[in-house]
PyMOL Python script that loads the backbone (N, CA, C, O; Angstrom):
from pymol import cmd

cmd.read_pdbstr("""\
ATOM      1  N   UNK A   1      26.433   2.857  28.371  1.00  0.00           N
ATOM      2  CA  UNK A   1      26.405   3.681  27.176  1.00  0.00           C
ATOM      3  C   UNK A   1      26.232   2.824  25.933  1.00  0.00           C
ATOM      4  O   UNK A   1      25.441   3.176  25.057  1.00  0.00           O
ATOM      5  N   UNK A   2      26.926   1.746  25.832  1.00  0.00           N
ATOM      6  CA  UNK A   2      26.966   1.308  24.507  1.00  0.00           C
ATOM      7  C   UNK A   2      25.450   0.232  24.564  1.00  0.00           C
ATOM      8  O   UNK A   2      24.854  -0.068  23.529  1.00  0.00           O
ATOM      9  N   UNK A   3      25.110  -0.130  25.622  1.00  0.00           N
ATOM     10  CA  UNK A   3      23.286  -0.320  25.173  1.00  0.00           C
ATOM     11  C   UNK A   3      22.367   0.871  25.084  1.00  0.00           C
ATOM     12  O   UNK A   3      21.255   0.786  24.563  1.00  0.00           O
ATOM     13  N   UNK A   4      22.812   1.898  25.562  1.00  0.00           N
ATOM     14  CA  UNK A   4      21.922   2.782  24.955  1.00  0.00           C
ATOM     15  C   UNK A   4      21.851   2.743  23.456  1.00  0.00           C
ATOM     16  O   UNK A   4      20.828   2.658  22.778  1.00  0.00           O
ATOM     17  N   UNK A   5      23.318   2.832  22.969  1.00  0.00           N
ATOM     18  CA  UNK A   5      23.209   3.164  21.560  1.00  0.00           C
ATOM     19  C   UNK A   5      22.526   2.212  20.824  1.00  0.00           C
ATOM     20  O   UNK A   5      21.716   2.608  19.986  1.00  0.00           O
ATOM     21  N   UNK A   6      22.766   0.647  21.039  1.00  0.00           N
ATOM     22  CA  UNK A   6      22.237  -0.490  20.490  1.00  0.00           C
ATOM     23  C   UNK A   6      21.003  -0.089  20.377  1.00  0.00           C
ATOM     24  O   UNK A   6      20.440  -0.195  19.288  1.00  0.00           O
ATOM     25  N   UNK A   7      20.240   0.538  21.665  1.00  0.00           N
ATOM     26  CA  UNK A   7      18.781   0.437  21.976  1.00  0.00           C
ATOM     27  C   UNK A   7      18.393   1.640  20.665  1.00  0.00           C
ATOM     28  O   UNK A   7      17.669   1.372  19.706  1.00  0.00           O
ATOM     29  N   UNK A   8      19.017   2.894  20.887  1.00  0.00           N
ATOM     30  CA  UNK A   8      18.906   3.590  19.993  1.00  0.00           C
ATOM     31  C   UNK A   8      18.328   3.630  18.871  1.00  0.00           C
ATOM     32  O   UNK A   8      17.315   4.151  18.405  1.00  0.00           O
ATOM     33  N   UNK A   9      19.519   2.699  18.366  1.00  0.00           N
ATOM     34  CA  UNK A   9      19.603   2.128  17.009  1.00  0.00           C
ATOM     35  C   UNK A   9      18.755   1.463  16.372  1.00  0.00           C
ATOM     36  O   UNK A   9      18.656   1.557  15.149  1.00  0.00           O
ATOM     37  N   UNK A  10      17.840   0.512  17.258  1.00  0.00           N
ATOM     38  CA  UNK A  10      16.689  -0.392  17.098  1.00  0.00           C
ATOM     39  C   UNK A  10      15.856   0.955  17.245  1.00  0.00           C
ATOM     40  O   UNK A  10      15.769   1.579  16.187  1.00  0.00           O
ATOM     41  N   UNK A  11      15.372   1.395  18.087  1.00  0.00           N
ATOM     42  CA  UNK A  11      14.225   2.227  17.466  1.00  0.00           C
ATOM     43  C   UNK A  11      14.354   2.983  16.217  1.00  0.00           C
ATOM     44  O   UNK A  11      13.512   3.012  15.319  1.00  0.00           O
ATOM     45  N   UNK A  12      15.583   3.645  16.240  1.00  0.00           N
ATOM     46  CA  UNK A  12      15.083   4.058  14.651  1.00  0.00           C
ATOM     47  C   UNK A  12      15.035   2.867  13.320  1.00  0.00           C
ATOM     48  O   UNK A  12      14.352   2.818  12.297  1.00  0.00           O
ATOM     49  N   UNK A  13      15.748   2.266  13.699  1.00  0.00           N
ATOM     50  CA  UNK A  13      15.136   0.860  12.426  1.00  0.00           C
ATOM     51  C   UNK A  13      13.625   0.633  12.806  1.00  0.00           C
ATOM     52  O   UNK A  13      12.828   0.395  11.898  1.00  0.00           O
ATOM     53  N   UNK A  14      13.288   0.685  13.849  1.00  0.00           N
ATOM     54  CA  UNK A  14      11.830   0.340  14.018  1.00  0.00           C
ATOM     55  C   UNK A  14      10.955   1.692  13.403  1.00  0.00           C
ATOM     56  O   UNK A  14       9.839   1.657  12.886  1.00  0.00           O
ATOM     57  N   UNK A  15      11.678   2.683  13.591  1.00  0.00           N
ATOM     58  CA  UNK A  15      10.421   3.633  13.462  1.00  0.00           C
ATOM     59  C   UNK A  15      11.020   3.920  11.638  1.00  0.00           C
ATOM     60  O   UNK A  15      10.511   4.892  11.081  1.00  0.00           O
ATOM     61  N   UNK A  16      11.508   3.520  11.250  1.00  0.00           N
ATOM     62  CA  UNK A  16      12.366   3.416   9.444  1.00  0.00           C
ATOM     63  C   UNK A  16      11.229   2.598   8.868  1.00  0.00           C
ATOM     64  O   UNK A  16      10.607   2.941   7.863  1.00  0.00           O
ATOM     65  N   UNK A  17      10.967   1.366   9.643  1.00  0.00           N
ATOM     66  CA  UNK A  17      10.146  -0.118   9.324  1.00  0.00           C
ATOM     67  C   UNK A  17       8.721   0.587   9.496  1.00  0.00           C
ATOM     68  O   UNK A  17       7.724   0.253   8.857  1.00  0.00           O
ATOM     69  N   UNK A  18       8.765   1.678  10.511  1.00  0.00           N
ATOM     70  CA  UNK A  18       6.937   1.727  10.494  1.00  0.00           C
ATOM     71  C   UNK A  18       6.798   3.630   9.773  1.00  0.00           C
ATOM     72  O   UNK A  18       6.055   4.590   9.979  1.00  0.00           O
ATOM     73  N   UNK A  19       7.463   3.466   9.282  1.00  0.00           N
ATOM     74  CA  UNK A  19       7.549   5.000   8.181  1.00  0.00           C
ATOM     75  C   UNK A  19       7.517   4.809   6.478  1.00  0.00           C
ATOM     76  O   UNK A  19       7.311   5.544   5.512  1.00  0.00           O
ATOM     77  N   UNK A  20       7.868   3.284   6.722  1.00  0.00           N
ATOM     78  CA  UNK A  20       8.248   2.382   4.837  1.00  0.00           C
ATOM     79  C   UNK A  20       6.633   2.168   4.670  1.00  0.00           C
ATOM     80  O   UNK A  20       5.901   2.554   3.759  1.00  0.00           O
ATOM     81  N   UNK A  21       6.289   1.354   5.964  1.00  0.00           N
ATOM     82  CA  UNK A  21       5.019   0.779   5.878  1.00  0.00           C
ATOM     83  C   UNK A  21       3.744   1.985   5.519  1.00  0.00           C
ATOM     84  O   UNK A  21       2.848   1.920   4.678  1.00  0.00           O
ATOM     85  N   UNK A  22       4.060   3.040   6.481  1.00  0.00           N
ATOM     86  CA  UNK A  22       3.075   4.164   6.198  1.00  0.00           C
ATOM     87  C   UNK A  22       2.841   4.477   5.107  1.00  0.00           C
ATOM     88  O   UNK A  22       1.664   4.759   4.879  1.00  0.00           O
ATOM     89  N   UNK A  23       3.990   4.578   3.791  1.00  0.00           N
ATOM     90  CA  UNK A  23       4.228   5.420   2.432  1.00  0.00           C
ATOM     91  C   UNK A  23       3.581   3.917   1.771  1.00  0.00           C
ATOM     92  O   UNK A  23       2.821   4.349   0.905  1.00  0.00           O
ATOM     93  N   UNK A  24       3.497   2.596   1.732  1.00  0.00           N
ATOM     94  CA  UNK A  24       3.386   1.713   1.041  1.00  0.00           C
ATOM     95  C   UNK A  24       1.709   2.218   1.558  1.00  0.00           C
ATOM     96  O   UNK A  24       0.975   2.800   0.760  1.00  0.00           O
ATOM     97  N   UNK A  25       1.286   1.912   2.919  1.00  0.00           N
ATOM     98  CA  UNK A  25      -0.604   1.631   2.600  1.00  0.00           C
ATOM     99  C   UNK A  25      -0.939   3.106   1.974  1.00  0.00           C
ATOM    100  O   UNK A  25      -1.851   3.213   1.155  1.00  0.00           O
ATOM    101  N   UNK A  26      -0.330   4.003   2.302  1.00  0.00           N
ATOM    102  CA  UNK A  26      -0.870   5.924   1.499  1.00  0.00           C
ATOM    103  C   UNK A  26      -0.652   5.184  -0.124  1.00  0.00           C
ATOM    104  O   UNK A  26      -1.716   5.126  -0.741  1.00  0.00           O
ATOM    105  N   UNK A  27       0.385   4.706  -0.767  1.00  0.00           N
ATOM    106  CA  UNK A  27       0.335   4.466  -2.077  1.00  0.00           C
ATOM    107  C   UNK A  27      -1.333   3.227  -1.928  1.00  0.00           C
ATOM    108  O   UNK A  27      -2.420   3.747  -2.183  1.00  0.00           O
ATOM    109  N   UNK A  28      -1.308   2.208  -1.656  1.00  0.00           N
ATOM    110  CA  UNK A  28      -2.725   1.360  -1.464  1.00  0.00           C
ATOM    111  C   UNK A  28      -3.403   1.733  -2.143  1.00  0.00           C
ATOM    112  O   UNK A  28      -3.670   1.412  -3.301  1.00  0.00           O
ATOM    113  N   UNK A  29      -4.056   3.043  -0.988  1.00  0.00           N
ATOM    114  CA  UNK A  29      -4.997   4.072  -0.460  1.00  0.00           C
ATOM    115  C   UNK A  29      -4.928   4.416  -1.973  1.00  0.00           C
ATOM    116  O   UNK A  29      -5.671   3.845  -2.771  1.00  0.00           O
ATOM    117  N   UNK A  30      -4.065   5.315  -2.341  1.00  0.00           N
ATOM    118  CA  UNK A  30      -4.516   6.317  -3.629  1.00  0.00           C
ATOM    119  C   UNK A  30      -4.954   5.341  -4.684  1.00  0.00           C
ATOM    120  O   UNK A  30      -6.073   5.452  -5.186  1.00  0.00           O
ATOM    121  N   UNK A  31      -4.127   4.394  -5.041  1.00  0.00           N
ATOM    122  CA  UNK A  31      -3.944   3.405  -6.420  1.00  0.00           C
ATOM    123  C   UNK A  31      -5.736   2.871  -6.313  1.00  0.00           C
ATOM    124  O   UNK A  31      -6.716   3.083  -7.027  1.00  0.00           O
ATOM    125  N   UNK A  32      -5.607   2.430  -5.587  1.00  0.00           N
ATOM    126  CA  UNK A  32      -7.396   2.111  -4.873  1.00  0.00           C
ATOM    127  C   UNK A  32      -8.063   3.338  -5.111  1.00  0.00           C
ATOM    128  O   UNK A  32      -8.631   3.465  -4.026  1.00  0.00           O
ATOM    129  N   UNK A  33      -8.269   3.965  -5.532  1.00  0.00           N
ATOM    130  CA  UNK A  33      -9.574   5.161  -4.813  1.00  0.00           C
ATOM    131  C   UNK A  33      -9.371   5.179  -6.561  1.00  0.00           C
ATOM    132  O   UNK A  33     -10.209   4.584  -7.238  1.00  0.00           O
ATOM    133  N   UNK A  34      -8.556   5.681  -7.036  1.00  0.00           N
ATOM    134  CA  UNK A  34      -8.207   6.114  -8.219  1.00  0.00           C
ATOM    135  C   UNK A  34      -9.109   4.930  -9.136  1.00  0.00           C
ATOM    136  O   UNK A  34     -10.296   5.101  -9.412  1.00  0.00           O
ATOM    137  N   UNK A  35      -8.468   3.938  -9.471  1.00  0.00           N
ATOM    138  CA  UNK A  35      -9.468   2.402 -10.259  1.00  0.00           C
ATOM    139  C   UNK A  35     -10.754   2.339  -9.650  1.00  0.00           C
ATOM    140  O   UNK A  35     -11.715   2.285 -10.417  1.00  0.00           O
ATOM    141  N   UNK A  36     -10.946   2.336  -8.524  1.00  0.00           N
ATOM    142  CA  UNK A  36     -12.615   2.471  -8.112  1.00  0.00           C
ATOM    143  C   UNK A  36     -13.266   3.868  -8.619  1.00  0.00           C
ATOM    144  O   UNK A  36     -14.305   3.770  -9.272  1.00  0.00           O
ATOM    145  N   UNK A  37     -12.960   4.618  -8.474  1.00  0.00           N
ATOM    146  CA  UNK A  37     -13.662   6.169  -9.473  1.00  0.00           C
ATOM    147  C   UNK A  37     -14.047   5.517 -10.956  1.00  0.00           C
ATOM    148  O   UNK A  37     -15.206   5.529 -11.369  1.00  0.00           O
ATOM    149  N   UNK A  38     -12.818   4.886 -11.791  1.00  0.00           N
ATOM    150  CA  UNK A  38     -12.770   4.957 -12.723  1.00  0.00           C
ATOM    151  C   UNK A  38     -13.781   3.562 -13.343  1.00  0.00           C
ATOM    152  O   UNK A  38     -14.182   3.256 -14.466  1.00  0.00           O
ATOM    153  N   UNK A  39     -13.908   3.030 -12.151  1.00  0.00           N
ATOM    154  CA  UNK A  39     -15.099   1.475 -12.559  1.00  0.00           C
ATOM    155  C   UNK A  39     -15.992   2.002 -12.298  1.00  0.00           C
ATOM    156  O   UNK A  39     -16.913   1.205 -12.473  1.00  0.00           O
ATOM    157  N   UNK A  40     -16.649   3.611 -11.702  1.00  0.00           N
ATOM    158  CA  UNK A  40     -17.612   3.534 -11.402  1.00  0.00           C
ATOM    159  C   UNK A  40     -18.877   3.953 -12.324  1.00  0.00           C
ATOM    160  O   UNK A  40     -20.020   4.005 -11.871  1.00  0.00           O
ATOM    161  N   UNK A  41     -18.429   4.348 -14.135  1.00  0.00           N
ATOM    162  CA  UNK A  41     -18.822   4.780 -14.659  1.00  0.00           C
ATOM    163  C   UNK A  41     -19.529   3.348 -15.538  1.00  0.00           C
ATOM    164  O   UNK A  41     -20.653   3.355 -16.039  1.00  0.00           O
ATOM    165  N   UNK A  42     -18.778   2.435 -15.559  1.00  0.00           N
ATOM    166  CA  UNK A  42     -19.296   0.975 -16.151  1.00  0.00           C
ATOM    167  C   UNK A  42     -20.223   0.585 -15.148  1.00  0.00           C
ATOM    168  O   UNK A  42     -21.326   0.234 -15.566  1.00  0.00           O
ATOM    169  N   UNK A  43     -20.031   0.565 -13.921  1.00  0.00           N
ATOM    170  CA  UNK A  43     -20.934  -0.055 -13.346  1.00  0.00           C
ATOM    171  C   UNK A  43     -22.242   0.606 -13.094  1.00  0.00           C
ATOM    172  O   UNK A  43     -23.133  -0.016 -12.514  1.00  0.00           O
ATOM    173  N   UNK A  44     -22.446   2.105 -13.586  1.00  0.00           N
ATOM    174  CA  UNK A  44     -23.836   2.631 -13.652  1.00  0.00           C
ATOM    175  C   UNK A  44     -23.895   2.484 -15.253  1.00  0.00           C
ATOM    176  O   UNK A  44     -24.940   2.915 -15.740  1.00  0.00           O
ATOM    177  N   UNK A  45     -23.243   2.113 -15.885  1.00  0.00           N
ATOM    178  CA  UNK A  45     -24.131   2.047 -17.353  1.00  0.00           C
ATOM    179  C   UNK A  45     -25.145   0.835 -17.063  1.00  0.00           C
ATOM    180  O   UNK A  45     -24.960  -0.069 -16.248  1.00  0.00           O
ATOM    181  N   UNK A  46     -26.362   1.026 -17.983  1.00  0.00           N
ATOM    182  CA  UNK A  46     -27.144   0.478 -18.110  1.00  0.00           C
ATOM    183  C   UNK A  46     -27.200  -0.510 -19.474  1.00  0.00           C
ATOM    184  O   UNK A  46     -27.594   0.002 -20.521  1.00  0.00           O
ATOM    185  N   UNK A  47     -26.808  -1.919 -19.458  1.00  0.00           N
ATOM    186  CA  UNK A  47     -26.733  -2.646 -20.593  1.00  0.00           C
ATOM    187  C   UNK A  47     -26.910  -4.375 -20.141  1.00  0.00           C
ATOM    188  O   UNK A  47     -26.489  -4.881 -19.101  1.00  0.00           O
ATOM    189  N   UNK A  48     -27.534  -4.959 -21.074  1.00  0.00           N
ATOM    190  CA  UNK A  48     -27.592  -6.359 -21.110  1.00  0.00           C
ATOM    191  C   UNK A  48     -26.309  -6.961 -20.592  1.00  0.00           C
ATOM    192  O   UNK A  48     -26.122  -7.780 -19.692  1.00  0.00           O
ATOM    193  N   UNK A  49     -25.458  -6.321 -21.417  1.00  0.00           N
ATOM    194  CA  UNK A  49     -23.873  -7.384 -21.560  1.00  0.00           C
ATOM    195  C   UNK A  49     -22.899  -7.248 -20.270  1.00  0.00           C
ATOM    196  O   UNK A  49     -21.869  -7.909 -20.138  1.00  0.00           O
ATOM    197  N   UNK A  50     -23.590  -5.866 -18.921  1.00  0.00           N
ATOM    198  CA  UNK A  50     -22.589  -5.736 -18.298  1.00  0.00           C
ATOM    199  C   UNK A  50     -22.143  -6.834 -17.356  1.00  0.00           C
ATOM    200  O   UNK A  50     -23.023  -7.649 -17.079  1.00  0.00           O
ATOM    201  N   UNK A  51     -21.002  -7.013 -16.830  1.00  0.00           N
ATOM    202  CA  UNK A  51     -21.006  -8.291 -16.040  1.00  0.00           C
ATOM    203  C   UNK A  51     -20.188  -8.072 -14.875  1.00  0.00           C
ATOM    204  O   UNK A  51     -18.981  -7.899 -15.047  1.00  0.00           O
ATOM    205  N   UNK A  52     -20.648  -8.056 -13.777  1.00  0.00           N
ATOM    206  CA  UNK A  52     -19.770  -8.094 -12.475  1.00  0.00           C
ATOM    207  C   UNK A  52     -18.390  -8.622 -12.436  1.00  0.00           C
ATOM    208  O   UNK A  52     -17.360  -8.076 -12.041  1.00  0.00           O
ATOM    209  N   UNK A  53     -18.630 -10.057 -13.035  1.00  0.00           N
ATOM    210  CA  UNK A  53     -17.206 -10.635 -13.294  1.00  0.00           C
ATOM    211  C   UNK A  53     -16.155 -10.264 -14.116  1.00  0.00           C
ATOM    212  O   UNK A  53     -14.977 -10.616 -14.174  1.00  0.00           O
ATOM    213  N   UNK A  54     -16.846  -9.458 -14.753  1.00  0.00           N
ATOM    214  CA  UNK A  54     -15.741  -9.293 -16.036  1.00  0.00           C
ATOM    215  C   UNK A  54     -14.630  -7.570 -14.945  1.00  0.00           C
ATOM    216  O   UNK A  54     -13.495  -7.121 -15.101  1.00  0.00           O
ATOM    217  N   UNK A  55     -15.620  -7.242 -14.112  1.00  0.00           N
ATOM    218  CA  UNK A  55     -15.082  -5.612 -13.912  1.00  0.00           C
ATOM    219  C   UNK A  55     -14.492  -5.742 -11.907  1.00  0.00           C
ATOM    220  O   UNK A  55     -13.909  -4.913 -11.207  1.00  0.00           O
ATOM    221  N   UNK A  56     -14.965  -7.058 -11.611  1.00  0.00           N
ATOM    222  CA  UNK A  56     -14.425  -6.850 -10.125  1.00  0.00           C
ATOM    223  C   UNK A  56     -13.852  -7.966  -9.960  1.00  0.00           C
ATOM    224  O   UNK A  56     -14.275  -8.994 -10.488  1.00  0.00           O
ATOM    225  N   UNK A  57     -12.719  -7.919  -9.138  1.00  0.00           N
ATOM    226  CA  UNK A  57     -12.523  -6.772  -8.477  1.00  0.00           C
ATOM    227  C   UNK A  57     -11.213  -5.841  -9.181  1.00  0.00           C
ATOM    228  O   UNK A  57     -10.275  -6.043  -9.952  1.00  0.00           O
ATOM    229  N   UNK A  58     -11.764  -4.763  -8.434  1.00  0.00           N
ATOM    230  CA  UNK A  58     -11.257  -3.280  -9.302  1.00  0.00           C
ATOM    231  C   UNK A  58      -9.858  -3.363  -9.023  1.00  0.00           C
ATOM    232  O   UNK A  58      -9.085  -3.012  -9.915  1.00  0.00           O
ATOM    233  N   UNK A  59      -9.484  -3.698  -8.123  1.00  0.00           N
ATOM    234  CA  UNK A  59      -7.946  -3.297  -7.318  1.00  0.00           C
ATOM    235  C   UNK A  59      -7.407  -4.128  -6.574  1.00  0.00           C
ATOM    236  O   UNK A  59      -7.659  -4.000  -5.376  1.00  0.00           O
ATOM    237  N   UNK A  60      -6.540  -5.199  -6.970  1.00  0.00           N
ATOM    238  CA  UNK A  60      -5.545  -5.915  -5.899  1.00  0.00           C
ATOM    239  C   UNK A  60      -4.584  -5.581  -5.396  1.00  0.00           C
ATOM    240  O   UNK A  60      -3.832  -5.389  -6.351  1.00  0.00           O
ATOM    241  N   UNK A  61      -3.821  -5.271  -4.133  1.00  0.00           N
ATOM    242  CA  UNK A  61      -3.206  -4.095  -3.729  1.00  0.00           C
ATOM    243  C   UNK A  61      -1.883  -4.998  -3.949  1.00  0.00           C
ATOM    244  O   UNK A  61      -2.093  -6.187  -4.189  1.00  0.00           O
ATOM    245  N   UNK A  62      -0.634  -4.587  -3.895  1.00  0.00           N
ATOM    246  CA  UNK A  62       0.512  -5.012  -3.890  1.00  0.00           C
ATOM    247  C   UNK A  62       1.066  -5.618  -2.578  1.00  0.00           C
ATOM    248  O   UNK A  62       0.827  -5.177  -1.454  1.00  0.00           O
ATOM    249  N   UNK A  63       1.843  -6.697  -2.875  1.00  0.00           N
ATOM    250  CA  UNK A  63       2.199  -6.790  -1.406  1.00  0.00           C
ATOM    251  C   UNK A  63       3.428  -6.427  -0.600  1.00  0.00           C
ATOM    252  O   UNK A  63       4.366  -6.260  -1.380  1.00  0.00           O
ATOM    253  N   UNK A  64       3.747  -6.260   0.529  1.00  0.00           N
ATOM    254  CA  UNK A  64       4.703  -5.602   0.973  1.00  0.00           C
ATOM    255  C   UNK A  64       5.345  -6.732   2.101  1.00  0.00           C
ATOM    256  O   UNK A  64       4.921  -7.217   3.151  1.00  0.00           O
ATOM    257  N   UNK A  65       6.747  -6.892   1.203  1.00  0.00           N
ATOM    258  CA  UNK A  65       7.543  -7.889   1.667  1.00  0.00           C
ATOM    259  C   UNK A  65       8.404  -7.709   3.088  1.00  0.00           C
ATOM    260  O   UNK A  65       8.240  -6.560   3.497  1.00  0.00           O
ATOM    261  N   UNK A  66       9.130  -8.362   3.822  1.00  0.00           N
ATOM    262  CA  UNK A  66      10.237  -7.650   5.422  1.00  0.00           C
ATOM    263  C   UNK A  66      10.864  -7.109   4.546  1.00  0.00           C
ATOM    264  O   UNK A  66      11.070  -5.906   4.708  1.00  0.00           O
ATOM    265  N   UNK A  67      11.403  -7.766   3.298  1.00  0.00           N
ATOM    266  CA  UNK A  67      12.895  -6.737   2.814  1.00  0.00           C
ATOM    267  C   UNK A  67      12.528  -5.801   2.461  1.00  0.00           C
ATOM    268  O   UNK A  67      13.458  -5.149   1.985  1.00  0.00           O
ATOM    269  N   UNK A  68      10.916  -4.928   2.376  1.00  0.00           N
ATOM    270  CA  UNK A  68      11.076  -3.995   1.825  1.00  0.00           C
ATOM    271  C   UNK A  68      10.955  -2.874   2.787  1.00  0.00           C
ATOM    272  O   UNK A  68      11.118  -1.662   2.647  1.00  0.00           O
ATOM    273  N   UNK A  69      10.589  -3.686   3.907  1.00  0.00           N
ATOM    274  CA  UNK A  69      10.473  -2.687   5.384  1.00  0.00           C
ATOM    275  C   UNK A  69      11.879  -2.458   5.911  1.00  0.00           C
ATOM    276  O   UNK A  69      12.193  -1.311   6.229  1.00  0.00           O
ATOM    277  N   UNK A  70      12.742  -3.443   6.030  1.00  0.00           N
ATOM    278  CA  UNK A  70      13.876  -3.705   6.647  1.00  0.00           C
ATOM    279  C   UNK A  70      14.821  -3.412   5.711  1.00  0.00           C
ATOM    280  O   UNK A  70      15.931  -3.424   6.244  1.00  0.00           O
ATOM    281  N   UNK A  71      14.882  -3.097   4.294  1.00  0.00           N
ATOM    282  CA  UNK A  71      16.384  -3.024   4.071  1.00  0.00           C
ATOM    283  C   UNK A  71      16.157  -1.646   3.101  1.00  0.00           C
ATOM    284  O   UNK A  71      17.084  -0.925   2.731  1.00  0.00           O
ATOM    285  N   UNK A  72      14.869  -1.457   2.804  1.00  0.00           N
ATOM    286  CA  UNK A  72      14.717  -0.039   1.542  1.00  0.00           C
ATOM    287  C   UNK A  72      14.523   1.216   2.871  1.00  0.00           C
ATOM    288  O   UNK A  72      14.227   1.165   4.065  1.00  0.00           O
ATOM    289  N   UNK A  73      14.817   2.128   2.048  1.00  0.00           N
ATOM    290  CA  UNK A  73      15.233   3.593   3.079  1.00  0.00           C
ATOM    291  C   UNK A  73      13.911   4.146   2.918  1.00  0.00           C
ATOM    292  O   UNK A  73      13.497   4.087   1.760  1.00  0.00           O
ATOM    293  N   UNK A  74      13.088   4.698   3.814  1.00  0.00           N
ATOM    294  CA  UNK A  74      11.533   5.122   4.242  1.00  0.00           C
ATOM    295  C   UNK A  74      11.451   6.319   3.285  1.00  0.00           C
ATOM    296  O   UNK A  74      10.371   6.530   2.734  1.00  0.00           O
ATOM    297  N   UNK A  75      12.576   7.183   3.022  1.00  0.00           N
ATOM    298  CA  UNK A  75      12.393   8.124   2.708  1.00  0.00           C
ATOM    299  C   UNK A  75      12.665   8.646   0.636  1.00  0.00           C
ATOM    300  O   UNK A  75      12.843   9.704   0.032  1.00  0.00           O
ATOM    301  N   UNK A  76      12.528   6.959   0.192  1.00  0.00           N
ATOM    302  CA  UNK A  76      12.949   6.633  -1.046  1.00  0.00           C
ATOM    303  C   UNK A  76      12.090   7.237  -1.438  1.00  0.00           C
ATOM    304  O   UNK A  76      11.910   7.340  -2.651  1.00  0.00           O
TER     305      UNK A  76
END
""", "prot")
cmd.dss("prot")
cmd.show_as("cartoon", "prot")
cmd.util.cbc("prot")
cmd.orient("prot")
């Protein structure tokens, strides 16, 4: 009985760890889509001065640390 519970216990930390992770790449996903829409109006203007470098890249995603899988609650 009492490794069941241990065992238990680890899956839901595991499935906590892969439910944190899900809500972090869906945030990615949106934050991304959102700044790329919004570059996409510079990058069809038509002008001498426009410059690739100055406008990409559009979106560096955040990174996602163990402590934030392992110790923040999935459902924050």
């Amino acid at each position: 009985m009492l490794e069941t519970v241990i065992a238990l216990i680890i899956i839901i930390l595991f499935l906590g760890g892969i439910i944190k992770m899900w809500f972090w790449a869906n945030k990615q996903i949106v934050e991304r889509q959102l700044r790329y829409n919004a570059s996409r109006v510079a990058a069809g203007t038509s002008s001498d001065t426009y410059r690739l470098s100055e406008h990409w890249p559009v979106y560096t995603p955040d990174s996602l640390t163990e402590e934030e899988v392992l110790l923040e609650s999935p459902l924050k």
